[in-house]
C-alpha positions as CSV (number, residue, x, y, z in Angstrom):
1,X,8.6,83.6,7.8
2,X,6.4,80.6,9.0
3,X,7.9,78.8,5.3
4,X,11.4,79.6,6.7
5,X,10.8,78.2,10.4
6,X,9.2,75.1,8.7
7,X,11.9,74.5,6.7
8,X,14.8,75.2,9.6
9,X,12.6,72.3,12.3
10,X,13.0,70.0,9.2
11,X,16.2,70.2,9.0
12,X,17.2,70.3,12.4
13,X,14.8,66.9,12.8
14,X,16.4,65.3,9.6
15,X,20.1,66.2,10.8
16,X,19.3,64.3,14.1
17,X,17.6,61.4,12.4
18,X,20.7,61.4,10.5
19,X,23.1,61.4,13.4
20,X,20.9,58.7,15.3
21,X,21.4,56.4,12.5
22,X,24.9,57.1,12.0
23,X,25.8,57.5,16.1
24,X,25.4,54.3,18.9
25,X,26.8,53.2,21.8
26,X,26.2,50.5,24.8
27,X,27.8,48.1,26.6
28,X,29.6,44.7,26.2
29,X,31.5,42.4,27.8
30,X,32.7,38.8,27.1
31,X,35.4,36.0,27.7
32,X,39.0,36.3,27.5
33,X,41.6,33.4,26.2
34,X,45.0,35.2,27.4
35,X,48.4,34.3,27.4
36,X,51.8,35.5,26.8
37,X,54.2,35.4,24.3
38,X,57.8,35.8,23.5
39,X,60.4,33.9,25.5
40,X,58.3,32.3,28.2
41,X,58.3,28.6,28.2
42,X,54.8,27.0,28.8
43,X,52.8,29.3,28.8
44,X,49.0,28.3,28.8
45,X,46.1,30.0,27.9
46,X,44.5,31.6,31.0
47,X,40.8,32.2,30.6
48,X,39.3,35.9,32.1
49,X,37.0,38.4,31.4
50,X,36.3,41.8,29.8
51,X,33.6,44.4,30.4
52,X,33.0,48.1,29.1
53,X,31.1,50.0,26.9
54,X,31.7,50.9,23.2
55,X,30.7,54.2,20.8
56,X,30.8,53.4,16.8
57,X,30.1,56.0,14.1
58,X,28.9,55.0,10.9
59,X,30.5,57.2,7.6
60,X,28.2,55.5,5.8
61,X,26.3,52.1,5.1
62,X,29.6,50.0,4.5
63,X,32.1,51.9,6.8
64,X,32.4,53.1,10.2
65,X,34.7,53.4,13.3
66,X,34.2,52.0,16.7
67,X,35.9,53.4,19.9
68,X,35.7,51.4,23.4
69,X,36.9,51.4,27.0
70,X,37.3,48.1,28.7
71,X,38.4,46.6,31.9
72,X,40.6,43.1,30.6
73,X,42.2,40.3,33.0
74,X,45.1,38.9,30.7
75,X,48.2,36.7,31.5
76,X,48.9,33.4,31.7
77,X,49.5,30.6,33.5
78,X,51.9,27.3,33.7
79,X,51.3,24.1,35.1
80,X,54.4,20.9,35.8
81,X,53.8,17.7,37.6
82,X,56.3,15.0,37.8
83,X,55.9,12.0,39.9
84,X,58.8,9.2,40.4
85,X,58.8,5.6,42.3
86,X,62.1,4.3,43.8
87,X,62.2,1.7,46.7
88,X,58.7,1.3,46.5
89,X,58.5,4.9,47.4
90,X,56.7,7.2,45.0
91,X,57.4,11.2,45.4
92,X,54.9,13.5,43.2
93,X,55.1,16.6,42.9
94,X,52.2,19.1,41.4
95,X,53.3,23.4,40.8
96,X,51.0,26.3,39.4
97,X,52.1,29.3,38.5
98,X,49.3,32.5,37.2
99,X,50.4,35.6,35.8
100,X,47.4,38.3,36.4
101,X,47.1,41.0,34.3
102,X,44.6,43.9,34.8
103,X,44.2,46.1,32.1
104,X,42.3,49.4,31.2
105,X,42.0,48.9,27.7
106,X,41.3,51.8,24.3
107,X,40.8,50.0,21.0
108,X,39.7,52.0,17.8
109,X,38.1,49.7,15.8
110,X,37.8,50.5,11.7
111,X,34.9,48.4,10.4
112,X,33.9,47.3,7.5
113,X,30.5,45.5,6.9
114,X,30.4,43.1,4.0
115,X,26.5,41.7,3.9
116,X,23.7,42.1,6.3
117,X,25.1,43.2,9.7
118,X,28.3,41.0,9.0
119,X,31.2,43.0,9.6
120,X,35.3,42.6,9.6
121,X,37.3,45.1,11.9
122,X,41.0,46.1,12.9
123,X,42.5,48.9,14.6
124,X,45.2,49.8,17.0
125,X,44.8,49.0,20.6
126,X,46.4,51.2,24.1
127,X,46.4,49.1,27.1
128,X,47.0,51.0,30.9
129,X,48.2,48.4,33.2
130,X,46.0,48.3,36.4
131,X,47.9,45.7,38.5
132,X,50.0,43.0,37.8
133,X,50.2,39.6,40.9
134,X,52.0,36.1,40.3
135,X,50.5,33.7,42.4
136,X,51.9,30.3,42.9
137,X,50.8,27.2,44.1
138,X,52.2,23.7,44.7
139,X,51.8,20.3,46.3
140,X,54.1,17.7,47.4
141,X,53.5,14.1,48.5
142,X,55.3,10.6,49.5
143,X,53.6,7.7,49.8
144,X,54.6,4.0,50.3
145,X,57.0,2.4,52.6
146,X,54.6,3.2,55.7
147,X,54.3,6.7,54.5
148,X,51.6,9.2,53.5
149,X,52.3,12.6,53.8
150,X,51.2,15.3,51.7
151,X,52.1,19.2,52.2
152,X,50.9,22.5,50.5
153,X,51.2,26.0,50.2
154,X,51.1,29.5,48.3
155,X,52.0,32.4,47.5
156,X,51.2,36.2,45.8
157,X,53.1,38.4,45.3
158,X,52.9,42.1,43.2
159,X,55.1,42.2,40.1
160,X,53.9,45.8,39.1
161,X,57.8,47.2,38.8
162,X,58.5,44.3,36.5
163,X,55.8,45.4,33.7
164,X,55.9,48.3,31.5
165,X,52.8,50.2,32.6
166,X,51.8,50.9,29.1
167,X,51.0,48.3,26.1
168,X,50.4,48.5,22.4
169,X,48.7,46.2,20.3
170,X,46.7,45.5,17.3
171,X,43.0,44.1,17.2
172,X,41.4,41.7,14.2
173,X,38.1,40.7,14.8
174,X,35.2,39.8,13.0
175,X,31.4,40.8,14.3
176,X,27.2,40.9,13.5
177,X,25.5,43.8,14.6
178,X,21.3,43.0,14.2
179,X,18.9,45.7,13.8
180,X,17.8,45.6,17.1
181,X,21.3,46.5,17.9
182,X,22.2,43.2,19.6
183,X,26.0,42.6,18.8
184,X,28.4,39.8,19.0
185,X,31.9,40.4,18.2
186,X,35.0,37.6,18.2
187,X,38.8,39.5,17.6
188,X,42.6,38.8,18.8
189,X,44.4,41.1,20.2
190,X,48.2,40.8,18.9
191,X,50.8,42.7,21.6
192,X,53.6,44.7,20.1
193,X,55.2,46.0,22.9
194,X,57.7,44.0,25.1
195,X,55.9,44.6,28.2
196,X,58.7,42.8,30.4
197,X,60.2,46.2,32.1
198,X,62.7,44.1,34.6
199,X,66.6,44.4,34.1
200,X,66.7,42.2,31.6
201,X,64.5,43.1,29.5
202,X,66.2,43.4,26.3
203,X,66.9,40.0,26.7
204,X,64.0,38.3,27.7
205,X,60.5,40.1,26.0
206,X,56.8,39.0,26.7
207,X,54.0,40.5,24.6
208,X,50.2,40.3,25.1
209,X,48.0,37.8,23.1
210,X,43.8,37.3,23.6
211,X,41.4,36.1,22.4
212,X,38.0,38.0,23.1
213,X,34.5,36.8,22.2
214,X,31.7,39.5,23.1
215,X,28.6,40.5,23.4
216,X,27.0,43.8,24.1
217,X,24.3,45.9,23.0
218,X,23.9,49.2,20.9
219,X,21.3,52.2,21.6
């Protein structure tokens, strides 16, 4: 009997050694380079944030598969300036335009890890639309001729009804992992859903793109 109970505690002990080795999770968070794509003219890359936590389960040395939930700011942004002199009197003119996407983002993340911690990944990504603002800004001045004068202004508004609330997309990334469980993770996030949800949609789609470089930590 004591032979039996022995032999079930060293089990039970070597299953959960097992599964910690195999089982982590953590946080991480990083830098986003958005923007989007599709038929939107100018469209620059708009620099934001992500932040989260991550579970990964490990088949075996090589293979494993990596689940997260993140918070993302995505978009984009577009800047013009033109400036013109006639009569001796110059007229300039300076707009900026942000597109600011908030995203609850689920990637599943099927890695592969080629040599000491080094490790390629891709999976299919769900994104959750949290909130969706344009804000513009401009400036216009006119100097010469006895004149200075400069004016300013702003605006925000919500463009929630004009996005679909729901994006697809697939991830590529590459990653190390060290064996303290320190991680840092660089992937691009390709959008395969036309997100644009106005009435004219079918003519005019926007996707997602970003760029993510992370960092986080696995216990």
């Amino acid at each position: 009997m004591k032979k039996l109970i022995l032999s079930a505690a060293i089990a039970v002990f070597g299953f959960t050694g097992v599964m910690a080795q195999e089982f982590s999770f953590g946080p991480k968070a990083g830098v986003n380079f958005a923007t989007l794509n599709g038929d939107v003219e100018n469209a620059e890359m708009q620099v934001g944030f992500h932040i989260g936590g991550a579970a990964e389960y490990k088949f075996n040395e090589k293979m494993g598969v990596q689940a997260e939930l993140l918070f993302s700011t995505q978009g984009a942004k577009d800047e013009y300036s033109e400036s013109e002199t006639n009569g001796g009197i110059t007229y300039s003119l300076k707009e900026e335009s942000k597109v600011k996407l908030n995203y609850v983002n689920i990637p599943v993340m099927f890695k592969y890890y080629i040599v000491n911690g080094f490790n390629v990944s891709a999976g299919p990504q769900v994104g959750i639309l949290a909130s969706a603002k344009e804000e513009y800004d401009y400036e216009e001045s006119v100097s010469g001729g006895g004149m200075n004068q400069t004016e300013s202004g702003s605006a925000e508004r919500d463009i929630d009804d004009n996005l679909k609330s729901i994006d697809f997309g697939l991830n590529f990334g590459v990653g190390y992992k060290m064996d303290m469980g320190l991680t840092f993770d660089a992937r691009y996030n390709l959008g395969l859903m036309n997100i644009n949800d106005a009435p004219n949609s079918d003519d005019y789609k926007i996707s997602n793109g970003v760029i993510q470089v992370s960092v986080g930590f696995m216990f």
